[in-house]
C-alpha positions as CSV (number, residue, x, y, z in Angstrom):
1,X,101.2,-42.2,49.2
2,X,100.7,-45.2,51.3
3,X,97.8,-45.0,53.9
4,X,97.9,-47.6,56.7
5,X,94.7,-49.0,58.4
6,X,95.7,-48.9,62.3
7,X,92.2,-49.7,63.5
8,X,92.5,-53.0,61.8
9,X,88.9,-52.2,60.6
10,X,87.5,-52.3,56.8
11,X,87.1,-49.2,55.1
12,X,83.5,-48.5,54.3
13,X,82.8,-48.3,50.8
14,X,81.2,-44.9,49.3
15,X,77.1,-44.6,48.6
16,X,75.3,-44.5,45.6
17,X,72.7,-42.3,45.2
18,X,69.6,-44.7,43.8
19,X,69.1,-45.8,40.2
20,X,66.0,-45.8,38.3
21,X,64.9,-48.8,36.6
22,X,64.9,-48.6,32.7
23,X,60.7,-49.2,32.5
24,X,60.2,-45.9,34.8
25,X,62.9,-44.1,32.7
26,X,60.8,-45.3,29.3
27,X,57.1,-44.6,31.0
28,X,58.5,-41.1,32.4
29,X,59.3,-39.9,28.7
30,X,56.6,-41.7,27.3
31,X,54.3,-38.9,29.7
32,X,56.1,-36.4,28.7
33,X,55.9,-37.1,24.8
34,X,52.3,-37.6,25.4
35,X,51.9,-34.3,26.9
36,X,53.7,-32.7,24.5
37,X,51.8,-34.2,21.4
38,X,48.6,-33.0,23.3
39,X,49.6,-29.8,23.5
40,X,50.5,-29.4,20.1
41,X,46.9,-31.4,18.9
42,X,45.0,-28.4,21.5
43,X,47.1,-25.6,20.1
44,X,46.5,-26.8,16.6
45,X,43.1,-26.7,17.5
46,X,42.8,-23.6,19.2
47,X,44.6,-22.1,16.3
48,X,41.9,-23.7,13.7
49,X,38.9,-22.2,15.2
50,X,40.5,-19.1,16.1
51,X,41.2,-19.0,12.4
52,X,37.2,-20.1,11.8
53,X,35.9,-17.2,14.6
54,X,37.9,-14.3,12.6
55,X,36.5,-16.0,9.1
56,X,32.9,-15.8,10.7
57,X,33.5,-12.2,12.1
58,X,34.5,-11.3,8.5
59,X,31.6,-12.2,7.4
60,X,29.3,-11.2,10.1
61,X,31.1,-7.5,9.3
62,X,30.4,-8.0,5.5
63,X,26.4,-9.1,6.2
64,X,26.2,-6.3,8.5
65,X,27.2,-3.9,5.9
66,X,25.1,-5.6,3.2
67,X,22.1,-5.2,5.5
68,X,23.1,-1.6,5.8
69,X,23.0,-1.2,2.7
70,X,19.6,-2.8,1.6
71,X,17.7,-0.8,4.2
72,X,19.1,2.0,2.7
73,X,18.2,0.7,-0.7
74,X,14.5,0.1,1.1
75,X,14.5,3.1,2.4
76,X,15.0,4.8,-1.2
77,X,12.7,2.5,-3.1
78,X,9.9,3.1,-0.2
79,X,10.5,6.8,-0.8
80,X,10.0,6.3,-4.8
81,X,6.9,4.4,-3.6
82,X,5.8,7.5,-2.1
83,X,6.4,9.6,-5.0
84,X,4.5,7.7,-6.9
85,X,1.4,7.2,-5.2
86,X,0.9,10.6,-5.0
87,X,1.6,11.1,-8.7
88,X,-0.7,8.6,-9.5
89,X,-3.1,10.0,-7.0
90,X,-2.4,13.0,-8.9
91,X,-3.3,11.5,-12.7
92,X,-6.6,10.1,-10.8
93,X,-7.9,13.5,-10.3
94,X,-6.9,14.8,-13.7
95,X,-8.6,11.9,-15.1
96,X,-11.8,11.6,-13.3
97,X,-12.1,15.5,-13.4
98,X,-11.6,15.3,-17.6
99,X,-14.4,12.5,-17.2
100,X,-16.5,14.6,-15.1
101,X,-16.0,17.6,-17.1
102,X,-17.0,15.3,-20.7
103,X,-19.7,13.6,-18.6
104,X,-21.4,17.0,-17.8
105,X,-21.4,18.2,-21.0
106,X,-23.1,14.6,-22.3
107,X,-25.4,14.9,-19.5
108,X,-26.2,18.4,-20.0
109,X,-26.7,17.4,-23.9
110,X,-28.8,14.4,-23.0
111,X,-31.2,17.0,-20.7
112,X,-31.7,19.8,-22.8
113,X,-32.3,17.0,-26.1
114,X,-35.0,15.6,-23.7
115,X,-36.6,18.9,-23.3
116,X,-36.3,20.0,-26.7
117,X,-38.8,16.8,-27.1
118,X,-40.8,17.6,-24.4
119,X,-43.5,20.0,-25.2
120,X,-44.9,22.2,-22.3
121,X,-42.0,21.4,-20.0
122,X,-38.7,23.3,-18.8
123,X,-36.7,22.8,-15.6
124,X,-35.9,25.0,-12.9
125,X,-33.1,23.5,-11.7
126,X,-31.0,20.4,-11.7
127,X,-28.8,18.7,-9.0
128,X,-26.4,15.9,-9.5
129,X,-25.2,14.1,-6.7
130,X,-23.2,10.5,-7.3
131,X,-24.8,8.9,-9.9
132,X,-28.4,10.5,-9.1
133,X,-29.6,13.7,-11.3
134,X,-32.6,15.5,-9.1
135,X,-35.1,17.6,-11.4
136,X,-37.4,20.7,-11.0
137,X,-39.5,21.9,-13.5
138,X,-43.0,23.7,-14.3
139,X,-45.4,22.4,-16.8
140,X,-48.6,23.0,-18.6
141,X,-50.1,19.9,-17.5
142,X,-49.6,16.5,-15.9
143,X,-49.8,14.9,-19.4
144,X,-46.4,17.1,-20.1
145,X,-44.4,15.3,-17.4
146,X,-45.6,12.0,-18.2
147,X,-44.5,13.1,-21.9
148,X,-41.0,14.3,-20.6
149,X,-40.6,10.9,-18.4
150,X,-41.2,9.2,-21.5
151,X,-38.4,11.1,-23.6
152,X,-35.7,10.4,-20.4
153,X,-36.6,6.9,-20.5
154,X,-36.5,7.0,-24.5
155,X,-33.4,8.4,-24.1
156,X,-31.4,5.6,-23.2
157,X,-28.7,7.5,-21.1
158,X,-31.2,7.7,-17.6
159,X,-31.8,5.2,-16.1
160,X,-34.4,4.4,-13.1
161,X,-36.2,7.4,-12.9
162,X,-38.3,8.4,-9.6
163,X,-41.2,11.0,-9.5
164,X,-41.0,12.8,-6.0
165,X,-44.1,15.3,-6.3
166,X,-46.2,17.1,-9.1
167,X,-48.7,19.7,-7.5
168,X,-50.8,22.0,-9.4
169,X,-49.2,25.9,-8.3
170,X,-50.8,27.8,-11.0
171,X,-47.6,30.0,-11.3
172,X,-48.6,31.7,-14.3
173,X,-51.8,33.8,-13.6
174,X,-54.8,33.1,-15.4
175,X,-53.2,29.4,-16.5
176,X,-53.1,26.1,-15.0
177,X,-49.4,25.0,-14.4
178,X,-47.8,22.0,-11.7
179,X,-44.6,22.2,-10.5
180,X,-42.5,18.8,-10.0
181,X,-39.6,17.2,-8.5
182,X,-38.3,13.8,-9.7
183,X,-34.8,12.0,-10.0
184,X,-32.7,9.9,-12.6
185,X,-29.9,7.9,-12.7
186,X,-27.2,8.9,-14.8
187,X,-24.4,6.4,-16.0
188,X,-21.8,6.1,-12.9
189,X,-18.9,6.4,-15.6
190,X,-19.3,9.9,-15.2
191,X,-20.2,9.9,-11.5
192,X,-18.7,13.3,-10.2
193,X,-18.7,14.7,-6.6
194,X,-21.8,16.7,-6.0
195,X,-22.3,19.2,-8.3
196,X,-25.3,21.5,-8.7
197,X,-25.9,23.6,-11.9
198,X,-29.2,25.3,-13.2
199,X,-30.8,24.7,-16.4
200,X,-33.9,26.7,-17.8
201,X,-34.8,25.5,-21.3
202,X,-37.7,25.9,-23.9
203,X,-40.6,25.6,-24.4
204,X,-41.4,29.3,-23.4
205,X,-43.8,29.6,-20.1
206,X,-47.2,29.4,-21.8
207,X,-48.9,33.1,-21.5
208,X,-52.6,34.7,-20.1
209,X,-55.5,32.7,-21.7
């Protein structure tokens, strides 16, 4: 088809929408690539640490259970602990009252030996408390209890010994007698709580004149 121009006028040419120069077209996608290579560096990243919080959590979970399980070993060995304190506690006694029980008998050995060699003299009654052994006694005269001081000291098992009183009490009628009190100290080795016990021993209470 032929078209004819009757307004003797020229035709105007068709727009173009704008172009865009090559340098904004390069910087455009050199954005975008940068973007995109940041992204995958931060997710990368992100991913890593994530990876290092769950490894730390592990562990945390692990210690935690370790730690549960030491008190619980603590708890068990504290409980042992126990045990044995009181079965030691236990031996103590047995031992200090199988120390007592050989230390009285020395001690009661030692005493009556000492009276044996003590003419004149007996006791009335004897008193341990500690490592102290309290006498009584009667004798025939004063000279008898400085005798029977003299065989406790000889005697090597007492050690300082104390005189508390000696008065003249004429107990037996028709003959001069003193009663006395006096104290010794006995070897601690066999120091028992106190303990009384009574001990009468010869010689015989002297008779009438």
């Amino acid at each position: 088809m032929i078209r004819i121009n009757l307004l003797g006028q020229e035709r105007p040419k068709a727009s173009r929408g704008p172009t865009i120069p090559l340098e904004s077209s390069l910087r455009l996608v050199l954005f975008v690539a940068s973007l995109l290579v940041a992204f995958i560096v931060l997710f990368a990243m992100y991913h890593q640490k994530q990876t290092e919080l769950a490894g730390i959590e592990s562990q945390i979970t692990s210690r935690q259970a370790e730690l549960t399980r030491l008190q619980q070993v603590k708890a068990e060995v504290e409980k042992y602990e126990q045990q044995k304190a009181v079965l030691q506690q236990r031996i103590d006694v047995i031992e200090q009252l199988q120390a007592n029980r050989s230390g009285g008998q020395q001690l009661l050995q030692m005493v009556a030996v000492t009276v044996e060699h003590s003419s004149e003299v007996w006791l009335t009654s004897m008193t341990r408390k500690g490592d102290s052994l309290d006498f009584a006694g009667e004798a025939v005269s004063l000279n008898a209890i400085a005798n029977f001081v003299t065989q406790l000291k000889r005697s090597g098992y007492f050690g300082s010994i104390e005189m508390k009183q000696a008065t003249e009490n004429d107990l037996v009628k028709g003959a001069q007698t003193f009663g006395f009190t006096m104290s010794a100290q006995i070897p601690s080795a066999t120091k028992p709580a106190n303990v009384s016990s009574s001990a009468t021993a010869a010689p015989a209470r002297p008779g009438k004149s």
